[in-house]
N, C-alpha and C positions, 0 to 999 in steps of 0.2 A: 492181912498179908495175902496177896493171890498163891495160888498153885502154885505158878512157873520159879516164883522167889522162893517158896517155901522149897520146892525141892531144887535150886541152887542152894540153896544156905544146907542143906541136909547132906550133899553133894561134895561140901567145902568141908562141912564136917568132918567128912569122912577121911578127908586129905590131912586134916589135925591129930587124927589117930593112927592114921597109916604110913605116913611121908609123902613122899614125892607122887605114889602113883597110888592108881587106885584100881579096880576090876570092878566090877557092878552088873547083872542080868536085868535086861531092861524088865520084862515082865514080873519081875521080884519088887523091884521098886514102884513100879504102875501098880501094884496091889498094892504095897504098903501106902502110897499114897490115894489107893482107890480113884485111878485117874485112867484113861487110856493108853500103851505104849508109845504112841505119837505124840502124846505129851512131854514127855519122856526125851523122844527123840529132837522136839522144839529147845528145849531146854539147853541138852546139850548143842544144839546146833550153833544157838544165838548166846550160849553165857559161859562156852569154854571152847571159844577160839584160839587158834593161833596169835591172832590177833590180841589176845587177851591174857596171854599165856599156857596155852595149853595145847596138850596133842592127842584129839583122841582118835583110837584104832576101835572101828564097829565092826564086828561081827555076826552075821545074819543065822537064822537058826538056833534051836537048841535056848529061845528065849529071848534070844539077842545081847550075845556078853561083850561087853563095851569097857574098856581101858582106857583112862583116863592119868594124863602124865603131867602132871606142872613141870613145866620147864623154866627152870632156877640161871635170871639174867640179871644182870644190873638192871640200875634205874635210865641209866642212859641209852641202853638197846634198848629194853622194855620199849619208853617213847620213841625213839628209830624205829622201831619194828608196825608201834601203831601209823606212826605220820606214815609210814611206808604202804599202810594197808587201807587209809585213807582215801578216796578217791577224789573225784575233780567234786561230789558235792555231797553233803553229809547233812542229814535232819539235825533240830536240836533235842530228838528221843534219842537218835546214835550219840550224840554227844553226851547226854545224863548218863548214857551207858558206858561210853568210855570212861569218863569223871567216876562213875561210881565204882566201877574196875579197878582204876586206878586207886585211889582211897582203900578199896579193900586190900590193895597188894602194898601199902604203903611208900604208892611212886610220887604223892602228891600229899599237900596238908589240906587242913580244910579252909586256910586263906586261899590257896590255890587254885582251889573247888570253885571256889564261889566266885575269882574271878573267870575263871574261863565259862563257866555258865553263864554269867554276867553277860560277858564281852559276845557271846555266839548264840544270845536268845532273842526271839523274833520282836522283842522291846526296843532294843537297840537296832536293831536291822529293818530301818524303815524306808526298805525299797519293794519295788515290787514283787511281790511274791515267788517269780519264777526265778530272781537273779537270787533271791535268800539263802537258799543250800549253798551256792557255788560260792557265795562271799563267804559264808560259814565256814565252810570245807577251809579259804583261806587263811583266817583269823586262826582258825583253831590249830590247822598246821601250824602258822607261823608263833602260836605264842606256845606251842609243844616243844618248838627247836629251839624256845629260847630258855627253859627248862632243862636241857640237856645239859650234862653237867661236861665238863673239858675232861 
């Protein structure tokens, strides 16, 4: 398991023990994990998005104390919220990372999973390289809004 997972998963933890929010000093956790604060700050940048469900408030100095809020939506905003943050072209590393997001927050099963990987991975997408992302970005929107529940 790299760094970056090990302190999301340690991260989440902490949100099963506490609820909804959490508080955390970056420098407290960069030692426990014996990593750099910018480690730290990667983590939280790319694996508690909005986009992903979550709000966090950093605050600089005094260690860097960082608030971390899950914000509690349905299944049907949740996907709103991501196809919304979406843009015109999306890797298929963003898309594992959505998929995997989702699976953790329990918006998808893992039939689900495996098709939208399926459907938005560069196997299936045998065009030229530069049109890749931007056909991705569509596929992936379009079978998110078909998941939406009425």
């Amino acid at each position: 398991m790299r760094m970056s997972d090990m302190i999301e998963e340690f991260i989440k933890e902490l949100f099963s023990e506490d609820g909804d929010y959490i508080e955390i000093q970056r420098n407290d956790l960069a030692q426990h994990f014996n990593c750099v604060p910018s480690q730290i700050n990667y983590v939280i940048a790319t694996r508690f998005k909005p986009s992903q469900g979550y709000y966090v408030e950093s605050r600089r100095g005094g260690g860097g104390h960082i608030k971390i809020k899950k914000i509690n939506i349905t299944k049907s905003n949740y996907l709103m919220h991501a196809i919304a943050s979406i843009e015109n072209t999306i890797t298929a590393q963003e898309v594992d990372i959505f998929i995997s997001n989702f699976l953790s927050e329990g918006i998808i099963n893992g039939t689900e999973a495996k098709l939208l990987k399926v459907a938005t991975s560069d196997n299936v997408l045998t065009i030229p390289q530069e049109m890749k992302d931007n056909i991705r970005a569509n596929i992936f929107k379009n079978m998110l809004i078909n998941l939406v529940e009425d």
